[in-house]
Every structure is written in structure tokens, then in C-alpha cells.
N, C-alpha and C positions, 0 to 999 in steps of 0.2 A: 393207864396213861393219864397223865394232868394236865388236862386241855389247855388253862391257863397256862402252860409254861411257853404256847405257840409264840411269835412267829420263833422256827428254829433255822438258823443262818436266813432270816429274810425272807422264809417262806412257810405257809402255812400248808403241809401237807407239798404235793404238787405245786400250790396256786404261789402267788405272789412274786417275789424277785425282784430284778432291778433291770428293765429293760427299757436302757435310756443311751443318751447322746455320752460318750465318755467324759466332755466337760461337766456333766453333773452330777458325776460319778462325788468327785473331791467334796460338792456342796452337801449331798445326803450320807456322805460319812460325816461331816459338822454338823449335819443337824443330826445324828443320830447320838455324836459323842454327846452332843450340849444336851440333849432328852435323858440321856442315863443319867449324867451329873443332876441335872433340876430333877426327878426322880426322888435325888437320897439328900435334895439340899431344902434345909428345913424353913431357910426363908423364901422361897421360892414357892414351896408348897403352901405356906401360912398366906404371904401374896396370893395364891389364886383361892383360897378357901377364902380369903377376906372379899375378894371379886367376887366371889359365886357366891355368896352370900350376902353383902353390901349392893353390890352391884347389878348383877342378874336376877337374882332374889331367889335362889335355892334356901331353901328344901323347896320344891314344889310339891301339893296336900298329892295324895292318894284317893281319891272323890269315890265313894259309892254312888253309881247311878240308879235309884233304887226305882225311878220311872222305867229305867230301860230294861232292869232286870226284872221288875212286877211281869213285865208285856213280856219275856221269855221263858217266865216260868223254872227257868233249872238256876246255874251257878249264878251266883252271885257276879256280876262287873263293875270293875274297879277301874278306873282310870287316871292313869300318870300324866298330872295337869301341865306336858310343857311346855303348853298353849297359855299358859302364867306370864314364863318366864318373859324377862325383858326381850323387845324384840320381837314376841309372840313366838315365837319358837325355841325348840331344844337346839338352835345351831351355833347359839351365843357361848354355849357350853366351850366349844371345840376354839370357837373365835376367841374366845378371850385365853383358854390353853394357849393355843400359837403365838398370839401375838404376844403373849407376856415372855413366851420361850423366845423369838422373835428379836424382841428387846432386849434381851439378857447376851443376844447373840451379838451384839450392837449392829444389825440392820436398822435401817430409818425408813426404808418403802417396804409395802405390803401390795399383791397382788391375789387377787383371789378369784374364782371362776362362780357364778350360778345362774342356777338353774329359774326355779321359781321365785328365785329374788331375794326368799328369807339366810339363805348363806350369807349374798352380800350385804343386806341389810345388817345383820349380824357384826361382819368383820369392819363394816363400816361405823358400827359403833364402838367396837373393841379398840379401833386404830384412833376413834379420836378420843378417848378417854384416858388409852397409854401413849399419846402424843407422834402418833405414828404417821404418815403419809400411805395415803389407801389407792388405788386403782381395779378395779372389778371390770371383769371379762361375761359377757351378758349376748347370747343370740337375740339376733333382732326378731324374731319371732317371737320370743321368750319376753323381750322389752314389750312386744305390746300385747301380750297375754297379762302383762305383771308391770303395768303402766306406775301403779299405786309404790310401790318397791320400787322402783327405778327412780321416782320422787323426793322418797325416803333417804336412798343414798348419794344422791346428792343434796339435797338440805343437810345431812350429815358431814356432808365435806369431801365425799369419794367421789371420784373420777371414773364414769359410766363409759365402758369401751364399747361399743356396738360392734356385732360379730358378724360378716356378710355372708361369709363361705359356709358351703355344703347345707346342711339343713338349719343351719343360723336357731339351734340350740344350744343345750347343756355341753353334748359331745364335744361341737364347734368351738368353744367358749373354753375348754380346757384344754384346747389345742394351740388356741392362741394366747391362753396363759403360759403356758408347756414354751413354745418360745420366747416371752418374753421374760421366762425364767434364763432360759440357756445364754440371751444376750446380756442381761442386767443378773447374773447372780451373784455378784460379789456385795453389791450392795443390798438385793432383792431378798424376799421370802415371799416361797409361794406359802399360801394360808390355801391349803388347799382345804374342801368343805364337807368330805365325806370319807369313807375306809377305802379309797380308791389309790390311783395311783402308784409309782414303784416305794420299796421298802426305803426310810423308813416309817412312811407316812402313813397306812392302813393301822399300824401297830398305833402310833402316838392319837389320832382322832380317835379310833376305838376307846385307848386308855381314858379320855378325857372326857370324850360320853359316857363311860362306865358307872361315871354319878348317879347316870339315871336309876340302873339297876341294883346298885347297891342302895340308892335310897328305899325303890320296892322292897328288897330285901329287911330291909332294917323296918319301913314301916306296915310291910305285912306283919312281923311278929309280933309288934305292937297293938297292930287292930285283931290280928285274926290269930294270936296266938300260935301262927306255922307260916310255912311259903303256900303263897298261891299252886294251884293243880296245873294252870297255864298261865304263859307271859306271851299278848300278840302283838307285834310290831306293823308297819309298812316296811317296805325295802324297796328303794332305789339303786343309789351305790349303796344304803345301810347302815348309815352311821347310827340314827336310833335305835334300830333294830339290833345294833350289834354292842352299843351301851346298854339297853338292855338286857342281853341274852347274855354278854361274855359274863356277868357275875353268878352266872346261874349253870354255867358249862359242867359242872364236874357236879352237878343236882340233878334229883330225877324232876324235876319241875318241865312240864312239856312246852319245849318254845314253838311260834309258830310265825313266819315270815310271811309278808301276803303283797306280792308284786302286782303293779299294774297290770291288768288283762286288757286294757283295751275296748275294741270291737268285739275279743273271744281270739281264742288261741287259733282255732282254723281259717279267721279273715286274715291272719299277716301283720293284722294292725294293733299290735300293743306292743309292749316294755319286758316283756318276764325273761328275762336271762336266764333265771334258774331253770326254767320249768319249761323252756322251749329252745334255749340257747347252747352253744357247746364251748371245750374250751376254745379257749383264743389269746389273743395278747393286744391287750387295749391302755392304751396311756402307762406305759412305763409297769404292767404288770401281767401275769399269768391268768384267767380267770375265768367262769363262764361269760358268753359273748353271744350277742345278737349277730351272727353274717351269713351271708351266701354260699353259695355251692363253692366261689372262689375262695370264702378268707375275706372279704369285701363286708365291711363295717353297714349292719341292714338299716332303714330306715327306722325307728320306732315312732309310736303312738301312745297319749294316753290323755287323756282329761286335764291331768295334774301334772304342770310344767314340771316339778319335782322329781317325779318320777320314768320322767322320757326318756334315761339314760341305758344304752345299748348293753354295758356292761353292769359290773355288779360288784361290793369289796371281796378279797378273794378270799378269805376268814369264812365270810356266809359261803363261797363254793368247794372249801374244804367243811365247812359243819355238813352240809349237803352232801358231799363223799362218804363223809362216815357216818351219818343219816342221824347227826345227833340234836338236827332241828330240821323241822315240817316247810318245807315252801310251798306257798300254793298262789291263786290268784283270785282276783276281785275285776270285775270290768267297770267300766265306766259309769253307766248304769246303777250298777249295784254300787258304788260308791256316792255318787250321788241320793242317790234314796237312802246312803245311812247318814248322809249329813243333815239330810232333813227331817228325819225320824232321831237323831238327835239332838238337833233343835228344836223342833218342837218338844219332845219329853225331857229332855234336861235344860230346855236354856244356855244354852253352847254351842256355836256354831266349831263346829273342826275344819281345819284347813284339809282340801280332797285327798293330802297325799295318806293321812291321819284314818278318812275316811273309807279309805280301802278296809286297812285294820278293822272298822267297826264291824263291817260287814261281815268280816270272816269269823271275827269275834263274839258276836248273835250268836253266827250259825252254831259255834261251838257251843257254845254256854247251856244255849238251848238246849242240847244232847246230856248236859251234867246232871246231875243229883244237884239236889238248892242247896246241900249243907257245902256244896263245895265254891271254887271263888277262883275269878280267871283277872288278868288282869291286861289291858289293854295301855297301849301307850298312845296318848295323844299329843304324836309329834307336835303340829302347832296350830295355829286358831287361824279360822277362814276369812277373815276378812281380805286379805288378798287376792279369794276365788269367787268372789260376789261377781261381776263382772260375768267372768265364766258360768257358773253356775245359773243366773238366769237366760245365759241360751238353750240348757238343753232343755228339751222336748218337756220333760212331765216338770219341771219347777215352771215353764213359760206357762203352763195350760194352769199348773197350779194358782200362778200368782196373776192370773189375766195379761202376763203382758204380750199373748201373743196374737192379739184381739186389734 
């Protein structure tokens, strides 16, 4: 089987689909005719290689961390800086994709959903560089977890929606994008921010992230003469995670996903979908789900605004069916202590969703032979969790301020 040929009619395996309102049915066959055509249309493609590189500032380096792996002793870790990129996150990747697809569609408004801010940050930069009109969908909760990014996008020129209902998250926030697509689609594009949502959107964010992974690719054989032994991610919905794992699917290169854990899987209080969740059907798709005994959307937790989300893209709960990638979890705690065990030894702070990944990614490395070499992605840079990050417990005691 050749993984990369997924999704097959809309669906990866089981998972995915199109489980929407039938008015937008007609809009995600346009968006999906216009992605195949910009696909095989050579100025289209030169257009966003000229962006991700002028503009975002791809290649992002390959970093040996040679402080973090002295202190582990086994593989060698490498980390995918897309904590570089403009924006400070890999989510410019997918935003500047859309919206250049967006534009080609002749839409003029862009609405987008997030979570810890770096999505809309993102499309808010994407929408005023290719002259677009932005709006972003943002739980109130999430606004003042992520006060710094809510700043951001409007000094950039987007229009901050505050989200009141249910847990006034990520969930909430693409709920009430999810409508204000179905009323304003003709002139509208959702920029949606992760592999989520119905077909053909998990497919096209995937494809656009895939930069990430195909750059590990290209520049492990350059440094290390082969591919890495593992590639570790976070996962949310999965968008990084699934840029970089899908170049790797049909490799024996060990991928490994690492969901928010929370309080720990037995308090109730974290994010893992994969690892605790069953199927369900969540914003217009098939897919592992946080819910109740009913079918009833659970509340989640986690440290990292990023990562709060109930569901998960349905790619990673078909890789997870055929066991051709590792999901496991990081809590709260343990992400925290890798953020600051990687700042201090490498001079980098990682944004918390990033710093799940470190954590899992020690523990592995640790277990390797030294001649071998793991590589970790580091979605984006933490200055947005500074805030958070000095409430918990062991950085307040750390840094005196809870004195």
C-alpha cells in the first residue's frame, strides 16, 4: 500500500469525510477543484516557493542540540527550527498556502479559527501581504491566556472575534467560524489552521506542511548521510506533526506523536484523543474524539492553549489504525521542565505545544545507541507562554516569583 496516495474519495481509511451543512457541500468541491489545478500550475507553485522563502524565510536549519544530547547520552537530537520561521511558528506555512489558494479563487475576506493565537497570527500576516481582508475566530479564554497574539493581530490589521459559548476555546472558535463560513461563503474562505475539519481541508493543510518533512528529509542526508532512526512531533489537530511524518509514511523512519496529557490520563483533565479518545464526528469530519458515555463533546485541558483541542486530524487516527505511527503523551509538568531544560542548555526557549515533543523526545533518544540520531520538531518559539509558564509551581519557586 502507498500511503501517500491517501485521502481515497475524502477519506483516510475510516476517518475523514465531509460531514457538513449541504450549502457547503458546493464550496469544498471549489476548493478542492482549485487545489488540484494550483497543484500542477507552475506559477502558482513558483508564487508560494518565492513566499516560503522571501517571505516566511524557509529552509529552516536542522540545529544539533549537542547541550541536550551530551546530558542524554544516546542519539544524537536534532531539531526542525520552526520556531525561525516568520511569525515564530510553522503555521505561516499552511497560512500563506491558503490564502495565496484563496486569492487565486477570487475571494477578498479570510476567516480563520485559533487556538493559542500563532494560527491567527499567522493568517493575519498572510492576508495582509496578499492584500486580503482577515477576521479570526479566538475563545475568550484563549484571548486572555494568549493576550500577546491577540495584539499581534490586530496591529496587523485582523479583526479579533471573541468567542463566549461553551468552553470559550479552540473547539468554540471553530464553531463559530464553521458558521460564519456557511453564511458568507461565496465571498468567504475559511483558512482553516490545522488537518482538521471536513475533506478537502485535512488533505490540503497536510500538503502544505509537508515542507517541513521534506526539508528533514533532504537535510538529514546532507548532514548525516541517511534519514534520522525517529522524527517526534506534538499533536493537536496535527498539522506539524503530520508535515512532518506524511514524507516519511512509506519509510521505515520511526514517527512518534506526543499529545497533551494534561493532569495524566486517569484525572479526566487533558487533550489526548488518540490515546484516550474514540471515534466520533467532530467539525465536519470522522475522527478520534474526546466525549462522554453520550456522544457529548468532553471538556479538555492542557497547559498549552494549542493543544486543548477535543479532536484530532483524521490522517493521524488512520496512521494510529494501522499502527504506522507511535502516539503517546507528555503532561503538563513534563512539558514545562522540557522547556526549561531547553533553555537553559541550548538558549531556545520552545513554545509549550513544541515542548511536549521535547520531552518524549529525551526520553527516547536516551534509550538509542549515540551513533544514531532522532529528530524532533520544534513547532514554534515560546514567547507567547512566558505569561503561563511563570504560574506553574516549579518555574515560580524557580525564578522567586512566588515569594
Amino acid at each position: 500500500m502507498n500511503l501517500e496516495s491517501f485521502p481515497k474519495h475524502g477519506r483516510f481509511g475510516e476517518f475523514g469525510g465531509k460531514y457538513v451543512p449541504e450549502t457547503l457541500n458546493a464550496a469544498l468541491t471549489e476548493l478542492e477543484d482549485f487545489y488540484e489545478k494550483a497543484k500542477k500550475d507552475k506559477r502558482f507553485q513558483a508564487r508560494l516557493r518565492y513566499l516560503f522563502a522571501e517571505y516566511a524565510g524557509r529552509p529552516t536549519p536542522l540545529y544539533l542540540a549537542e547541550n541536550l544530547t551530551k546530558k542524554y547520552g544516546g542519539a544524537k537530537i536534532y531539531l526542525k527550527r520552526e520556531d525561525l520561521l516568520h511569525g515564530g511558528a510553522h503555521k505561516i506555512n499552511n497560512a500563506i498556502g491558503q490564502a495565496l489558494l484563496a486569492k487565486s479563487m477570487g475571494k477578498e475576506r479570510i476567516i480563520a479559527e485559533t487556538g493559542a493565537g500563532q494560527h491567527g497570527v499567522a493568517t493575519a500576516m498572510a492576508c495582509a501581504a496578499l492584500g486580503l481582508k482577515c477576521e479570526v475566530y479566538m475563545g475568550a479564554e484563549d484571548m486572555e491566556r494568549q493576550r500577546l497574539n491577540v495584539v499581534r493581530m490586530k496591529i496587523l490589521g485582523a479583526r479579533v472575534n471573541p468567542v463566549l459559548s461553551g468552553t470559550k476555546t479552540l473547539k468554540d472558535a471553530i464553531n463559530e467560524a464553521l458558521r460564519d463560513w456557511v453564511t458568507n461563503v461565496n465571498t468567504t474562505h475559511y483558512l482553516i489552521g490545522s488537518v482538521v475539519g471536513p475533506h478537502p481541508f485535512p488533505m490540503i493543510v497536510r500538503d502544505f506542511q509537508s515542507v517541513i518533512g521534506k526539508e528533514i528529509k533532504r537535510q538529514s542526508l546532507s548532514k548525516l548521510g541517511r534519514l534520522p532512526e525517529a522524527v517526534v512531533a506534538c499533536v493537536g489537530g496535527g498539522s506539524n506533526a503530520a508535515g512532518s511524518f506524511y514524507p516519511f509514511i512509506d519509510s521505515q523512519v520511526r514517527l512518534v506523536g506526543v499529545e497533551a496529557g494534561g493532569l495524566g490520563l486517569s484525572s479526566g483533565k487533558h487533550a489526548a484523543s488518540l490515546s484516550a479518545g474514540e471515534p466520533g464526528v467532530i467539525h465536519g469530519m470522522k475522527t478520534f474524539v474526546m466525549q462522554d458515555a453520550d456522544g457529548q463533546i468532553s471538556t479538555t485541558h492542557s497547559v498549552s492553549a494549542g493543544l486543548d483541542y477535543p479532536g484530532v486530524g483524521p490522517e493521524h487516527s488512520f496512521w494510529k489504525d494501522i499502527k504506522r505511527v507511535e502516539y503517546t503523551i507528555a503532561t503538563d509538568g513534563q512539558a514545562v521542565d522540557a522547556l526549561l531544560e531547553l533553555s537553559e542548555l541550548e538558549g531556545i526557549i520552545p513554545a509549550l505545544e513544541s515542548s511536549h515533543a521535547l520531552y518524549i523526545a529525551t526520553t527516547i533518544a536516551s534509550k538509542m545507541p549515540s551513533r544514531k540520531s532522532l529528530v524532533v520538531t520544534l513547532s514554534g518559539r515560546g514567547d507567547k507562554d512566558v505569561d503561563i509558564v511563570m504560574q506553574q509551581p516549579q518555574v515560580a519557586s524557580k525564578l522567586g516569583t512566588n515569594s
